[in-house]
C-alpha positions as CSV (number, residue, x, y, z in Angstrom):
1,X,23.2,-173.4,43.9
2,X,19.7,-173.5,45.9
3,X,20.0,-170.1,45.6
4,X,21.1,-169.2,42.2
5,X,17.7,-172.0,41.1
6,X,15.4,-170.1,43.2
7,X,16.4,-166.7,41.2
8,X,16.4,-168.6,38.4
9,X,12.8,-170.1,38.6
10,X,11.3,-166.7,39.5
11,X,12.0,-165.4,36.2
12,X,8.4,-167.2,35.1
13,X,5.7,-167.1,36.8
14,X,2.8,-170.0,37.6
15,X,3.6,-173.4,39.1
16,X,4.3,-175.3,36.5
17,X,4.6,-173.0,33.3
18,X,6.6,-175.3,31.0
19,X,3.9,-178.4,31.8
20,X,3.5,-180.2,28.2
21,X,6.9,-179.6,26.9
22,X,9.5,-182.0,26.4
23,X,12.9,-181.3,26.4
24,X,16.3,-182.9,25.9
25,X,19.3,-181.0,27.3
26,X,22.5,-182.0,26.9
27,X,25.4,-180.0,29.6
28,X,28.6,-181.1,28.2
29,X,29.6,-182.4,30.9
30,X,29.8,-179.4,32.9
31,X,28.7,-177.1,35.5
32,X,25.1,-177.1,33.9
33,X,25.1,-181.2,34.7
34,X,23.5,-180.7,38.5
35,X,21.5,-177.8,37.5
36,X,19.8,-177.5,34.1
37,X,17.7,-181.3,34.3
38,X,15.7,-180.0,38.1
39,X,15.3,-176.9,37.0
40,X,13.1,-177.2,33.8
41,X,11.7,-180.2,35.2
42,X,10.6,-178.3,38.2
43,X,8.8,-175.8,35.7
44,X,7.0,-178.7,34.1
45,X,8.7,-179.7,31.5
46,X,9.5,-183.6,30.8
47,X,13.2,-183.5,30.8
48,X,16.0,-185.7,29.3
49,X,19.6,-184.8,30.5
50,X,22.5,-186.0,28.0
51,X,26.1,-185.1,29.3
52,X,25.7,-184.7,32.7
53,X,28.6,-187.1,33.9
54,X,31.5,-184.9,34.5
55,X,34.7,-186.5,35.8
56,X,37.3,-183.6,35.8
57,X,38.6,-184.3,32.4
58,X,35.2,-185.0,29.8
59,X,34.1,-181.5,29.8
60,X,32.9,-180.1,26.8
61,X,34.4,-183.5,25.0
62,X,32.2,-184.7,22.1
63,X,29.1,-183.2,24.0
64,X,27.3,-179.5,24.8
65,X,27.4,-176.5,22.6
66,X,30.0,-177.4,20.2
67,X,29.3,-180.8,19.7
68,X,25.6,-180.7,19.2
69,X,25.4,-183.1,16.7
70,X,23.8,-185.5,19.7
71,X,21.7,-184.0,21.3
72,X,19.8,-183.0,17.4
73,X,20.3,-186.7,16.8
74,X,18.3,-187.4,19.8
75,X,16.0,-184.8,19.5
76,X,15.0,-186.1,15.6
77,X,14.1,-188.9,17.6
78,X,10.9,-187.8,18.0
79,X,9.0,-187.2,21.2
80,X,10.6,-183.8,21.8
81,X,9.7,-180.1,21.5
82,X,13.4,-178.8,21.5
83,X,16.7,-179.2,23.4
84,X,19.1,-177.2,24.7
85,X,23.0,-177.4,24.7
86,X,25.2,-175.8,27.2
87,X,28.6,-174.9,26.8
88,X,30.7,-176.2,29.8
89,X,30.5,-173.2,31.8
90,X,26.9,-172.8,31.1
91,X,27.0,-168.8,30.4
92,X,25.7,-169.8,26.6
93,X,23.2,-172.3,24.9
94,X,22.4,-173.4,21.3
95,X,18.6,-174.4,20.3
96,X,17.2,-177.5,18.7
97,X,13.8,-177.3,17.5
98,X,11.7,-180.0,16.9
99,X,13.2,-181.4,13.9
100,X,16.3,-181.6,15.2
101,X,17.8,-178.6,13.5
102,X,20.7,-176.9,15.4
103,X,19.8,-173.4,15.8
104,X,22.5,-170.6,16.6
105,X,22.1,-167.9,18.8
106,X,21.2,-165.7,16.1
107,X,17.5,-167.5,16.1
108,X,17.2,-167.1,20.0
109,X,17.9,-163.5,19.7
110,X,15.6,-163.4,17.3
111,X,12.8,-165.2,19.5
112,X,13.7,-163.1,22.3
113,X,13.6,-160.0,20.7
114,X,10.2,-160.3,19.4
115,X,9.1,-161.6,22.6
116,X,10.1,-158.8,24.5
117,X,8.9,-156.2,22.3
118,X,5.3,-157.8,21.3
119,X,2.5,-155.0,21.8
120,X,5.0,-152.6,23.2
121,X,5.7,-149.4,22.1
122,X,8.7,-149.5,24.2
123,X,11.7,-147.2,23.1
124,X,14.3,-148.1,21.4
125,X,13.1,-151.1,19.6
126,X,16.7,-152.4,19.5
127,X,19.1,-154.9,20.2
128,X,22.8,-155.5,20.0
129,X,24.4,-158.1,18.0
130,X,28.0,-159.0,17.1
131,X,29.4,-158.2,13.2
132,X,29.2,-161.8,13.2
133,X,25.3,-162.2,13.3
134,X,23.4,-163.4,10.3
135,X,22.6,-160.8,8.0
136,X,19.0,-162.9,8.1
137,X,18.5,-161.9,11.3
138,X,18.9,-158.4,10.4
139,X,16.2,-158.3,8.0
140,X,14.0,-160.6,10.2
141,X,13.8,-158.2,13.0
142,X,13.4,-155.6,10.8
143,X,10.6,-156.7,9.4
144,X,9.2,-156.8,12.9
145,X,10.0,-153.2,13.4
146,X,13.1,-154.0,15.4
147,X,16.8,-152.7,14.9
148,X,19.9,-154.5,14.9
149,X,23.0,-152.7,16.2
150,X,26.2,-154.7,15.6
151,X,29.4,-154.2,17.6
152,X,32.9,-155.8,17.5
153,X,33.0,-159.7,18.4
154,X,32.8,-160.6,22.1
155,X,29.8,-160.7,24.7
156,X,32.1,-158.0,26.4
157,X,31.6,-156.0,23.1
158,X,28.3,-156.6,23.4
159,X,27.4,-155.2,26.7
160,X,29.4,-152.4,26.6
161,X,27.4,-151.3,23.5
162,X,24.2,-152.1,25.7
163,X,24.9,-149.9,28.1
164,X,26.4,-147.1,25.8
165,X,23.6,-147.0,24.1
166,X,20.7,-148.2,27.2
167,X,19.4,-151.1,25.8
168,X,18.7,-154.4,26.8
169,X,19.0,-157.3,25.4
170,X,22.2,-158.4,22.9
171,X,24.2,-161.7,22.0
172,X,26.5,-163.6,19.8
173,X,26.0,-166.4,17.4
174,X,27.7,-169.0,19.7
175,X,24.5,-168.7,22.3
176,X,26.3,-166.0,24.4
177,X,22.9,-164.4,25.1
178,X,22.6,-161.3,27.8
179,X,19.6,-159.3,29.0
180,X,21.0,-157.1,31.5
181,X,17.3,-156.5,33.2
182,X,17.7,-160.2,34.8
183,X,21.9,-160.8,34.5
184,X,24.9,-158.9,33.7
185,X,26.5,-161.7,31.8
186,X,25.3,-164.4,29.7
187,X,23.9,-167.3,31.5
188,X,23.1,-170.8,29.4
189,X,20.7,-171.6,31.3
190,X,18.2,-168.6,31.5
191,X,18.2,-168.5,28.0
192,X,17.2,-171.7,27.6
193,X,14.7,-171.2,30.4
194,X,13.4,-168.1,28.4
195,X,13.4,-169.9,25.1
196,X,11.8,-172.7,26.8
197,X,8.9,-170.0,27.8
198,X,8.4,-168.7,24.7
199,X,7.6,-172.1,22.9
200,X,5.3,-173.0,25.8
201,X,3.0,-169.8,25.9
202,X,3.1,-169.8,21.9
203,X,1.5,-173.4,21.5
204,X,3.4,-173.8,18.4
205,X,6.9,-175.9,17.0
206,X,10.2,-174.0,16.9
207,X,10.3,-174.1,13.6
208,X,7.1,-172.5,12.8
209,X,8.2,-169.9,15.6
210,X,11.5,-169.2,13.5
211,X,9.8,-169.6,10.2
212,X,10.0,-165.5,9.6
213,X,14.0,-166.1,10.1
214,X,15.5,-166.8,6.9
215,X,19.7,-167.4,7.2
216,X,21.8,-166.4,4.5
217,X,24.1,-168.3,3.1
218,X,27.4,-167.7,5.0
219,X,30.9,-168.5,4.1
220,X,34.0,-167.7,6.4
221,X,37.9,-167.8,4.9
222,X,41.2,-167.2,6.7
223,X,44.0,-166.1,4.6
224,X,47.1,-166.5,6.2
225,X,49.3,-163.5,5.6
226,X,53.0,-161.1,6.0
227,X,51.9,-158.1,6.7
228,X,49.0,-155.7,7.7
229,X,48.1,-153.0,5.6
230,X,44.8,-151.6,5.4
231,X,42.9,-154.2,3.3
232,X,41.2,-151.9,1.2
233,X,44.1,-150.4,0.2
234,X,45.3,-153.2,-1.8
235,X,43.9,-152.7,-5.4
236,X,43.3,-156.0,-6.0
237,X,41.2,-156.3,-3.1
238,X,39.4,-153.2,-3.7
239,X,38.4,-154.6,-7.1
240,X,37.1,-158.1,-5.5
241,X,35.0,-155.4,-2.9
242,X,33.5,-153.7,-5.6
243,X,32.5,-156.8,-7.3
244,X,30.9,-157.8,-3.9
245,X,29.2,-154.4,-3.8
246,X,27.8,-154.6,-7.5
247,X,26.7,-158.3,-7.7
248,X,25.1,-158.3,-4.2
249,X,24.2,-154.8,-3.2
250,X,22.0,-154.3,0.0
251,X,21.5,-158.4,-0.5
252,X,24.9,-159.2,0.9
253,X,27.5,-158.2,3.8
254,X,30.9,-158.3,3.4
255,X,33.3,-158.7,6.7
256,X,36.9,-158.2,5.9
257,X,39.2,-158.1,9.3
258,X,42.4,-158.9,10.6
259,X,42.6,-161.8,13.5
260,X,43.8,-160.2,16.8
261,X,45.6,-163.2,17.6
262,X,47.0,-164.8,14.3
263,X,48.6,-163.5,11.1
264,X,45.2,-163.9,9.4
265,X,42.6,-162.1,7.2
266,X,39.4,-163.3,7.7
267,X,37.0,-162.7,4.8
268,X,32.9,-162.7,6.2
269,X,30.5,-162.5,3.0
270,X,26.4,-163.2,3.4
271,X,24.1,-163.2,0.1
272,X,21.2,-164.9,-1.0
273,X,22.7,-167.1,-3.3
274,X,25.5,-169.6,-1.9
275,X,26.8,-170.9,-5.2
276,X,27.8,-166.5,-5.7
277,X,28.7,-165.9,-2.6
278,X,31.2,-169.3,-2.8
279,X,32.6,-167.5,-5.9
280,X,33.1,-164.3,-4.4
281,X,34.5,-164.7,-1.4
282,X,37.0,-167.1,-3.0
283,X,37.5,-164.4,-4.9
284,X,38.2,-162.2,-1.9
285,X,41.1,-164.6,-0.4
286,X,42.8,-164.9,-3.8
287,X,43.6,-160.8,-3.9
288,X,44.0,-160.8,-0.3
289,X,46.5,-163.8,-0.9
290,X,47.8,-162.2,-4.1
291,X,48.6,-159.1,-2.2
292,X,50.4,-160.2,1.3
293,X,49.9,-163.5,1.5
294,X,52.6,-165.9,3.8
């Protein structure tokens, strides 16, 4: 572990680079509990730790990345710059800014990718995100000049097309965050170090930092169904596509796949409007339901 802190600490440089910030972390329990607390607090940083009792059988239970609901409680508090929530492995994070909003990993890959890309002309100004990743954060980076590949779902996905394609940094919505010029896999706790970096140089709250990342209005539905065909082949469905197509255009994004695992359709729609794009992806499940459903 001495080790692995060491590495970990020389990713910034300076003695005490996150001196002045105040974070709460909460580790779910798990294998960031020994870890994540020294570390930041060895950068600087006034650290609180939440979940960092494991006993074998708590992991991940009512704490860390998918319970977050805590740590934002705590955060809301007041007194604190951000937190942090690890998953219990600690290969992925989820952001709290100041307010004690619970920010995906679609807003760190949108801080990261504008950090690594200020006042460089590096080539390619991309990054690789799932088909799961805000449509917002599309149209945030590309406002900053920077473009948004998408792959299949999976951090496995996501680094193969980072290496097909030589690039660098890529991630999923749950906090699954890799840059494969400091790790080969995700790892919670670097991005919550790098985060953490970015908020210190900047001077400024989260929130203001994220302010250029607006996130659609997403809805997901699983239709449970009795066979497979290709979805777009069903008219009905078709129809409920075009509708997508002609009342959101280049506003919305429309998702339609079969689970890999269940006898579902999964409908994915994005727009600007969640009241339209409630209606349409109701619509959606209704033909796909019409069509084959169980």
């Amino acid at each position: 572990a001495s080790g692995y802190l060491a590495a970990l600490r020389a990713e910034l440089p300076g003695e005490r680079p996150l001196a002045g910030l105040a974070v709460v972390l909460d580790c779910g329990h798990g294998a960031a509990s020994a870890l994540a607390g020294p570390l930041l607090a060895d950068l600087g940083a006034r650290v609180v730790t939440l979940g960092d009792r494991p006993d074998g059988t708590n992991i991940n239970r009512d704490a860390g990345s998918t319970h977050p609901q805590g740590l934002a409680a705590r955060v809301a508090g007041g007194g604190f710059d951000l937190g942090f929530a690890f998953d219990g492995d600690a290969d992925r994070a989820i952001l709290v800014d100041e307010r004690g909003v619970i920010r995906d990993g679609d807003a760190m890959l949108f801080l990261l990718a504008r950090d690594l890309f200020a006042g460089s002309p590096a080539a390619p100004r991309s990054i690789v995100a799932t088909s799961m990743s805000n449509l917002g954060l599309e149209r945030a980076l590309a406002a900053e000049g920077i473009e948004l590949l998408r792959c299949g779902v999976g951090d496995r996905e996501v680094v193969e097309m980072l290496r097909a394609r030589g690039l660098r940094l890529g991630g999923e919505q749950s906090g699954h965050i890799v840059d494969l010029a400091r790790s080969t896999t995700g790892d919670g706790l670097l991005t919550a170090l790098l985060i953490a970096d970015i908020v210190a140089r900047a001077g400024r709250p989260v929130s203001q930092l994220l302010a250029p990342f607006r996130r659609y209005p997403q809805l997901l539905l699983n239709v449970r169904v009795k066979s497979r065909p290709p979805l777009e082949s069903l008219p009905g469905v078709a129809a409920a596509i075009a509708a997508v197509d002609t009342r959101l255009g280049a506003d919305g994004r429309l998702v339609l796949r079969y689970s890999g695992t269940e006898p579902l359709a999964r409908v994915m729609l994005e727009g600007p409007d969640e009241p339209v794009v409630t209606e349409l992806a109701a619509a959606l499940a209704d033909a796909i339901r019409a069509a084959i459903g169980a």
